[in-house]
C-alpha positions, 0 to 999 in steps of 0.5 A: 500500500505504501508503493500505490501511496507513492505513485498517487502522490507522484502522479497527483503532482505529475499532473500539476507539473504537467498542467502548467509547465511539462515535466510530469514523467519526471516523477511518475518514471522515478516513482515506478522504478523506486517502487520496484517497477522494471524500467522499461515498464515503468516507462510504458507504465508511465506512459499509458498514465499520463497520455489521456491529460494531453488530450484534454489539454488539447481540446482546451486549446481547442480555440487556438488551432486556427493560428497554426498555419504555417505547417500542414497539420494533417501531416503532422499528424501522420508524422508523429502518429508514425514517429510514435510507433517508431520509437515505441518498438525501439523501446519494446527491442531494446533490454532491460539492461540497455534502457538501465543504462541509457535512461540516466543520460535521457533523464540528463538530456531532458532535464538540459532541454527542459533548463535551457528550453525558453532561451534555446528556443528564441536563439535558434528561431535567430540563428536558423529558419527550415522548411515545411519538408525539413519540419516535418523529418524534424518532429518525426524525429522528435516524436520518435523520441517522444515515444522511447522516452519523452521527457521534455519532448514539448520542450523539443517541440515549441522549439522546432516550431520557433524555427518555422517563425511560429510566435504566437504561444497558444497556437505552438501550445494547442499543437504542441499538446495534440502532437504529443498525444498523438505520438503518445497514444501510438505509444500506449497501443504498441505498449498495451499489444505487448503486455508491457504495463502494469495495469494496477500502477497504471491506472493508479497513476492515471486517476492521481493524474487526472485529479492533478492536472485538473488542480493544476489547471484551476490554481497552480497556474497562479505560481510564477512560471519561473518557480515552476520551471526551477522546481521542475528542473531541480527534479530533475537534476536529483533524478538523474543523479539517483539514476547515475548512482544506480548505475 
């Protein structure tokens, strides 16, 4: 009881972060390998839990679609539905000791993109300018790694749309929102087909979750986005410490 106590509260908060500023798996992953959870279905786990909060996020944005022109959003679509599967059977392949191994330096690349994502994010939008083509190679790339891992991959994704000369943050958000659940959700399935979640946890996590990003969405949004982010980015310094040391 005490293990299911600890994913509530880490996915309760989870769906906090995840409401205001992304980051939630940040806690949910942890909290499932600490509780003795194997990585890579912790991960799955962890997917499945918090991927029906991007969805309700989107329909909350769903006034914000309509700004979004500059990048054929069927398309997107397709890209990150297939970038998804892609990265979902990349983890399905890949071992148990392997992804041990790599999840450390994931954990440390999102936690770095997570830091850096509102100053990176402007200078690359400077420094560079892609096409409609080079877009869409670039977010199946992105949602590949959405659904490996995913950590900060709305980070990765507001990013690729600075470089389209997107400046309108509703817009970039509602599609940021609905592209990650799209990747996620083929995610989920690839998951579900291969037996690799652990149903109790999931569906622990996935009501702390829901009663999280509905608190998040009411009241946390009044905390100063600047504490959020620093809070966040401390998680997820510790985390990728812990995991280094578990090495």
């Amino acid at each position: 009881m005490g293990s299911y106590a600890l994913i509530l509260v880490a996915a309760f908060f989870a769906g906090i972060m995840n409401s205001v500023a992304g980051g939630g798996s940040f806690l949910t992953f942890p909290a499932l390998v600490f509780t003795g959870v194997p990585s890579v279905i912790a991960n799955a786990s962890s997917t499945v839990a918090l991927f029906p909060g991007s969805f309700a996020s989107a329909y909350a944005y769903r006034n914000d679609f309509e700004h979004f022109d500059n990048i054929p959003f069927k398309a997107s679509l397709v890209v990150s539905l297939a970038g998804g599967v892609t990265g979902a059977l990349l983890l399905l392949f890949t071992s148990q000791q392997a992804f041990d191994l790599v999840i450390p330096w994931l954990l440390a690349l999102a936690t770095v993109l997570f830091a850096l994502g509102p100053r990176l994010a402007p200078w690359l939008s400077r420094k560079f300018h892609i096409g409609v083509k080079s877009a869409l190679c670039a977010q199946y790339v992105v949602a590949i790694y959405g659904g490996y891992f995913g950590g900060a991959v709305g980070i990765i994704m507001l990013a690729l749309f600075s470089l389209l000369g997107l400046t309108d943050i509703r817009s970039m958000n509602a599609v940021k929102t609905l592209l990650g659940g799209t990747m996620n959700a083929a995610a989920v399935v690839c998951f579900v087909i291969a037996g690799k979640v652990w149903w109790p946890q999931a569906m622990v996590m996935l009501i702390g979750g829901v009663v999280g990003g509905y608190f998040g969405a009411r009241y946390a949004r009044l905390l100063p986005a600047a504490l959020v982010r620093a809070v966040i980015v401390g998680i997820g310094l510790f985390m990728t410490v812990a995991f280094f040391k578990r090495i």
